[in-house]
C-alpha positions as CSV (number, residue, x, y, z in Angstrom):
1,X,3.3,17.0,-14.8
2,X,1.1,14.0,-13.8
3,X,1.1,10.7,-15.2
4,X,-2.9,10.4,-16.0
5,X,-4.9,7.1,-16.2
6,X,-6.9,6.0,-18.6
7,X,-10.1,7.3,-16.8
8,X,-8.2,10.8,-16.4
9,X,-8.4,11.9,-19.9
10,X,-10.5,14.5,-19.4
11,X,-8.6,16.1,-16.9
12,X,-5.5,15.5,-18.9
13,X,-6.6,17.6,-21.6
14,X,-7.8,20.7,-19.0
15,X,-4.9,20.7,-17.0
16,X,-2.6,20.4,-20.2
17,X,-4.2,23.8,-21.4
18,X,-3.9,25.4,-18.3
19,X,-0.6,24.8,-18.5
20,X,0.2,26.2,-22.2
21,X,-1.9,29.3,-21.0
22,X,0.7,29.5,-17.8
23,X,3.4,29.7,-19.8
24,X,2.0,31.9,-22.2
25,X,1.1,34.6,-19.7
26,X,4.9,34.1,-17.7
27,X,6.4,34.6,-21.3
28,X,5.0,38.1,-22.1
29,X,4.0,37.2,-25.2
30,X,0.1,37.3,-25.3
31,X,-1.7,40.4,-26.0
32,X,-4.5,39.3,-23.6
33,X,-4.7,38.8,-20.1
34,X,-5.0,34.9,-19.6
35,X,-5.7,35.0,-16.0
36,X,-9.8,34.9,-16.4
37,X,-9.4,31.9,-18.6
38,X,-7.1,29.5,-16.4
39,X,-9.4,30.7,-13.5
40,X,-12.3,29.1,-15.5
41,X,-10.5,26.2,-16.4
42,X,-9.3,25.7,-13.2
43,X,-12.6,25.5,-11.9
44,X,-13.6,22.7,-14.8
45,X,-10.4,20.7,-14.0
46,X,-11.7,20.4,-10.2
47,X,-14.6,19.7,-11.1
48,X,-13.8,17.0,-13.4
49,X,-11.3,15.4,-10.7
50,X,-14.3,15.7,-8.7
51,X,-16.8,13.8,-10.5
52,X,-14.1,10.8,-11.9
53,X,-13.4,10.3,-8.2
54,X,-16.6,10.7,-6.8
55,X,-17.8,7.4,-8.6
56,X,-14.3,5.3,-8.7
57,X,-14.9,1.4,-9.9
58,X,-13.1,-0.8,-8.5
59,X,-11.0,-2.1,-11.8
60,X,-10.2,2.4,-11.8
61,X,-9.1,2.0,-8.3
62,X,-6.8,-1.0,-9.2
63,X,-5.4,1.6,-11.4
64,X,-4.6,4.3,-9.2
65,X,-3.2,1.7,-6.3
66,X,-0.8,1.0,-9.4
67,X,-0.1,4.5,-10.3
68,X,3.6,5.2,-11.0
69,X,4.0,8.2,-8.8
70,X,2.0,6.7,-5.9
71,X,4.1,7.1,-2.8
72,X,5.7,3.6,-2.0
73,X,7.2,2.2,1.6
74,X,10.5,3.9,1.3
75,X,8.4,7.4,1.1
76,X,6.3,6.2,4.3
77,X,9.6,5.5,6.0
78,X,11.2,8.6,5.2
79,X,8.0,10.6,6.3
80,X,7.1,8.9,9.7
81,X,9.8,7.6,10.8
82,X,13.2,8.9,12.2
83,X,16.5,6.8,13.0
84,X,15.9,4.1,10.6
85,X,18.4,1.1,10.5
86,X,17.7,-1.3,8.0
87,X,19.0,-5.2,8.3
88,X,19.4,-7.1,5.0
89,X,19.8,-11.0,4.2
90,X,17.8,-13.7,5.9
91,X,21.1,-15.4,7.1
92,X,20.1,-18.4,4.9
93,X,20.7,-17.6,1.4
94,X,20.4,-14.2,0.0
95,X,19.4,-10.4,0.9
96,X,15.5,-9.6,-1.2
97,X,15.6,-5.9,-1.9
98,X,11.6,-6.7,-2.1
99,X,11.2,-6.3,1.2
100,X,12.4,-3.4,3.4
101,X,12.8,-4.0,6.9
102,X,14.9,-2.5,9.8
103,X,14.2,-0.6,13.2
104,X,13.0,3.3,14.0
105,X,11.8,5.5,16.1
106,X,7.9,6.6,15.7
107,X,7.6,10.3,18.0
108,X,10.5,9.1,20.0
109,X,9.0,5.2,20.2
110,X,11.4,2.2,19.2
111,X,9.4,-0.3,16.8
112,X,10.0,-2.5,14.0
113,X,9.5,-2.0,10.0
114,X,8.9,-3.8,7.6
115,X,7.3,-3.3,4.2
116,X,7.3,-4.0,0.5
117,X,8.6,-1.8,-1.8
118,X,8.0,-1.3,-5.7
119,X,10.6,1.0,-6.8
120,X,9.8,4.3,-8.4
121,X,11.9,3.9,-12.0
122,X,13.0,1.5,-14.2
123,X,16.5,0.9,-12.9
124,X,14.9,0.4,-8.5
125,X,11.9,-1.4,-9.9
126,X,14.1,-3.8,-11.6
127,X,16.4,-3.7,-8.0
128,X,13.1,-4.9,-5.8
129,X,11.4,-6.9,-8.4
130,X,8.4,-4.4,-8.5
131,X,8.1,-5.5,-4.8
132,X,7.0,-9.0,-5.5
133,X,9.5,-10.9,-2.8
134,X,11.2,-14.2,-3.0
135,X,11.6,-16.6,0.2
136,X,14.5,-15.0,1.5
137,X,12.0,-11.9,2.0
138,X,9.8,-13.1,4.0
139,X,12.4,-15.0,5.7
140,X,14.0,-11.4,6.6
141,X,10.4,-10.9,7.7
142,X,10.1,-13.7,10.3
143,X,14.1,-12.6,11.4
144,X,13.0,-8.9,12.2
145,X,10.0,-9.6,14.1
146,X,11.8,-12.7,15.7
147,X,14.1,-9.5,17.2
148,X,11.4,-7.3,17.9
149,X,9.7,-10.0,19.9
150,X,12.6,-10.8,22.0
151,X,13.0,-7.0,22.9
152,X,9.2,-6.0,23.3
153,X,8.8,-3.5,20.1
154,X,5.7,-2.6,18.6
155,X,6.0,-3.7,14.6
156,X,4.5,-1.7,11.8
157,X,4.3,-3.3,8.3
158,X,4.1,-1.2,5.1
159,X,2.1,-3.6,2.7
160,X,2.1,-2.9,-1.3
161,X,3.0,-5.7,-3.5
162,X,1.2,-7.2,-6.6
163,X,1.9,-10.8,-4.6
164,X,4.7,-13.1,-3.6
165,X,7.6,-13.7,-6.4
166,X,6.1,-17.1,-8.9
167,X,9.9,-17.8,-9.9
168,X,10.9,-21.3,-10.1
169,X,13.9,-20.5,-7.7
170,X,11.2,-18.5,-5.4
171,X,9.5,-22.4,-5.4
172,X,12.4,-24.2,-5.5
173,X,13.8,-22.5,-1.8
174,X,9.6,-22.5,-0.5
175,X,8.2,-19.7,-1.1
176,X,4.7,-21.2,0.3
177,X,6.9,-22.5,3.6
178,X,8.5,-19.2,3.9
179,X,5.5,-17.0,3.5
180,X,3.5,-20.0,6.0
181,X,6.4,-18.9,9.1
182,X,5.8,-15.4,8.1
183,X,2.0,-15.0,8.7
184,X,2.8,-18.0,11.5
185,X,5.1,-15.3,13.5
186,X,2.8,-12.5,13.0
187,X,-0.2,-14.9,14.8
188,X,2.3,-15.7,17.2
189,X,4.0,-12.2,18.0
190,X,3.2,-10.6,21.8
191,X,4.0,-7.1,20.5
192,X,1.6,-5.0,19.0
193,X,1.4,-5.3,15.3
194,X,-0.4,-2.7,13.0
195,X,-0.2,-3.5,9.1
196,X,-1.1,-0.5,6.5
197,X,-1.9,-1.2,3.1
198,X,-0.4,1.4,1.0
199,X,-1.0,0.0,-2.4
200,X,-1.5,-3.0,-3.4
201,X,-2.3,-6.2,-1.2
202,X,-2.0,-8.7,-2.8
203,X,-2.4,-12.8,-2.2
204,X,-0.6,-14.1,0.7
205,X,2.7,-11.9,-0.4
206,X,0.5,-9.6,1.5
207,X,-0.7,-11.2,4.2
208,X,2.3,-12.7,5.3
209,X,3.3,-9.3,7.1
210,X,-0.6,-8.3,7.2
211,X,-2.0,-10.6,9.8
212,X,-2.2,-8.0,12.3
213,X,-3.8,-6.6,15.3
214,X,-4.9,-3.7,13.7
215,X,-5.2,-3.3,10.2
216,X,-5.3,-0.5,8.4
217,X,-6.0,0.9,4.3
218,X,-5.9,4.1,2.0
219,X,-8.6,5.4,0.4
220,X,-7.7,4.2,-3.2
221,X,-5.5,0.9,-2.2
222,X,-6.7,-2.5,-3.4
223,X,-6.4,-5.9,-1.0
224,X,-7.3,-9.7,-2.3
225,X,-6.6,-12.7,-2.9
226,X,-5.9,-12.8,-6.2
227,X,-4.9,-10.3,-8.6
228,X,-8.1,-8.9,-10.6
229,X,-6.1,-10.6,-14.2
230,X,-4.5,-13.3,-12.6
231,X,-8.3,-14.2,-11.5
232,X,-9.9,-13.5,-14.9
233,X,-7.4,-15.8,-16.6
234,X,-8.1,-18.5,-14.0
235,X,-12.1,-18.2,-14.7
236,X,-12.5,-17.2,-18.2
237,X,-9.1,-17.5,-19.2
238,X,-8.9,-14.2,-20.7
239,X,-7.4,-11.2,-18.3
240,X,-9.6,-8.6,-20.4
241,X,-12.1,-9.8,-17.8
242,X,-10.2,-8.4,-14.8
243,X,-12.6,-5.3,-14.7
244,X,-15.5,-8.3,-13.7
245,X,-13.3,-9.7,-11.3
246,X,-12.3,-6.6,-9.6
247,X,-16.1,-5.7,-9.3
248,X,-17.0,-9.5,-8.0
249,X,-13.9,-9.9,-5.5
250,X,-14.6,-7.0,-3.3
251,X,-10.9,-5.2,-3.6
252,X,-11.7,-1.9,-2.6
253,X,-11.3,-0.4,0.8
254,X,-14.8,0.2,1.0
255,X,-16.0,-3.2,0.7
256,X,-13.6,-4.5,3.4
257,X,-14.6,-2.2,5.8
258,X,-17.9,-3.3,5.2
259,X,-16.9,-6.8,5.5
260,X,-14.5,-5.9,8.6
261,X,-11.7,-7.4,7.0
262,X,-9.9,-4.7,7.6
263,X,-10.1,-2.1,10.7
264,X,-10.2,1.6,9.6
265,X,-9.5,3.4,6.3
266,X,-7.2,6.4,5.6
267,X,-8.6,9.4,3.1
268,X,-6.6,10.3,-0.1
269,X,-6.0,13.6,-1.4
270,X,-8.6,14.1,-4.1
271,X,-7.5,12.6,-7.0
272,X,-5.0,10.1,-5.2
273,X,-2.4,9.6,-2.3
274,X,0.5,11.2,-5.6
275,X,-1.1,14.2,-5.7
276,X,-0.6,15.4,-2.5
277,X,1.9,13.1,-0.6
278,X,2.6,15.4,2.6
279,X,-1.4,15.0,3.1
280,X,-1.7,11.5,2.8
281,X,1.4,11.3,4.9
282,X,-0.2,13.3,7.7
283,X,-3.7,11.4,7.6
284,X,-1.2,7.8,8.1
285,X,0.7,9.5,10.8
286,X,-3.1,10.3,12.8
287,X,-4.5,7.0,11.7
288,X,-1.1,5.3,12.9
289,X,-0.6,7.1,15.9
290,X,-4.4,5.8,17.5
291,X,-4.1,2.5,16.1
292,X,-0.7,2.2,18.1
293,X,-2.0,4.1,21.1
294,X,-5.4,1.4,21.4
295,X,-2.9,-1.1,21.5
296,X,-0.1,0.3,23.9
297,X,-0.3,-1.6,27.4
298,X,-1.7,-5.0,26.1
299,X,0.0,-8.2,27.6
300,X,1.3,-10.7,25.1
301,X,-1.0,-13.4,26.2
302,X,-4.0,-10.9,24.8
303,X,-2.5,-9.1,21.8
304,X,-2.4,-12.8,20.7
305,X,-5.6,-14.0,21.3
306,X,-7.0,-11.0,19.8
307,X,-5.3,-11.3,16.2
308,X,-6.3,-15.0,16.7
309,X,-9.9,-13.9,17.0
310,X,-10.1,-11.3,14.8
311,X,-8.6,-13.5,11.7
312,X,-11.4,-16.7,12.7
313,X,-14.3,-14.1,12.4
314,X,-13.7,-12.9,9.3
315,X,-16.4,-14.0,7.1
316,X,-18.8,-14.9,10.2
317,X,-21.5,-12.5,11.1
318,X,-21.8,-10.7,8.3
């Protein structure tokens, strides 16, 4: 069963009696054939998933970037990528189990990964801090694309995180330094660099691994500066506003395409990327594979200059 969002209710209630009417008809014990009815209900059900995500707001898309069974980076690593070696610690303090980051092969190609990952229960949320990293995360950050730099590969970042750690020990080891060097090394890098966001992108947590060549976003993801209650408590101080701000902030994919903030975006399965993960997984891989193949062949000097310029137009031309 599907964990349904607020907005889903309807659907919740048809597919719950499609399933009672399953189960009736696989235990023998109804006198009628069922089969007509969950036909006709299935219809209704697609329908309805239809319509709800025909007309998405942005505050409902919020919701299904946060959905619990949304595919996170360790699922986007295990599906594209083959021969991964992950490297922990930032060989200053500590390892940040917020941040996943090694090297792989994608179709045969050595490249660098990096990405932020939420956890999918209680006990690995709790592990990678619901993917909100601390210093020494971005840190590892800065030391994996330091390596991939050195030895020419491509890096791919995986971006989903709510924002950057606001401990006091995040501030007290500079966490605004740390995630400065990392958007400063992606600038600076003279590999090609393709960020996707997954999820959530969120603040400069995000765009410390984000601040790439190409970049790249899911149908239903959200990306800003803010989060949409961190900026309604800011404004009205009261986070029952964060539909508003959602709505005036521009999160959805939609919008920063149109404001070419960011460069392509990647269909969802209807209904979201957790409903069908080995289809959202394939429409990555496409989208992947020609973002990586526009940039293959690129000198240093001009993979450079062209993150440079893309970053300085944003907001010009519009």
């Amino acid at each position: 069963m599907y964990s349904y969002l607020e907005f889903e209710k309807p659907i919740a209630d048809l597919e719950g009696q499609i399933l009672e009417l399953k189960k009736l008809a696989e235990s023998g014990e109804g006198a009628v054939d069922v089969a007509e009815e969950i036909a006709r209900l299935e219809k209704r059900s697609h329908e309805a998933l239809v319509e709800a995500y025909r007309k998405l707001t942005p505050w409902q898309k919020a919701m299904v970037a946060r959905h619990p069974d949304r595919p996170h980076c360790i699922d986007y690593v295990d599906a594209l990528f083959t021969e991964f070696t992950p490297l922990a610690g930032d060989r200053n303090f500590a390892e940040d189990h917020a941040v996943m980051a090694g090297f792989a092969r994608y179709h045969g190609q050595p490249v660098a990964v990096i990405g932020q990952e939420k956890g999918n229960d209680t006990k690995s949320r709790l592990k990678h801090n619901f993917g909100m990293a601390r210093p020494e995360g971005y840190r590892k950050a800065v030391r994996i694309m330091e390596l991939a730099d050195r030895f020419g590969l491509p890096v791919i970042t995986l971006v989903d995180t709510a924002g950057a750690y606001p401990g006091i020990g995040a501030e007290e080891r500079g966490q605004a330094e740390a995630i400065a060097r990392s958007t400063e090394k992606c600038l600076n890098l003279r590999v090609p660099l393709v960020s996707v966001i997954i999820g959530e992108g969120g603040s400069g947590g995000a765009i410390a691994i984000a601040t790439a060549n190409t970049v790249l976003m899911l149908e239903h993801a959200i990306y800003s500066v803010i989060s949409p209650e961190a900026g309604a408590s800011i404004l009205w101080r009261d986070a029952a506003r964060a539909k508003d701000v959602a709505t005036a902030m521009k999160i959805t994919a939609q919008d920063l395409l149109e404001l070419k903030i960011i460069d392509a975006i990647i269909s969802e399965p209807l209904g979201g990327a957790h409903r069908d993960v080995s289809a959202v997984m394939a429409e990555t891989d496409r989208h992947l594979t020609k973002a990586m193949a526009a940039l293959d062949g690129r000198d240093g000097d001009t993979l450079r200059r062209q993150r440079r310029e893309k970053f300085l137009a944003i907001g010009r031309n519009l």
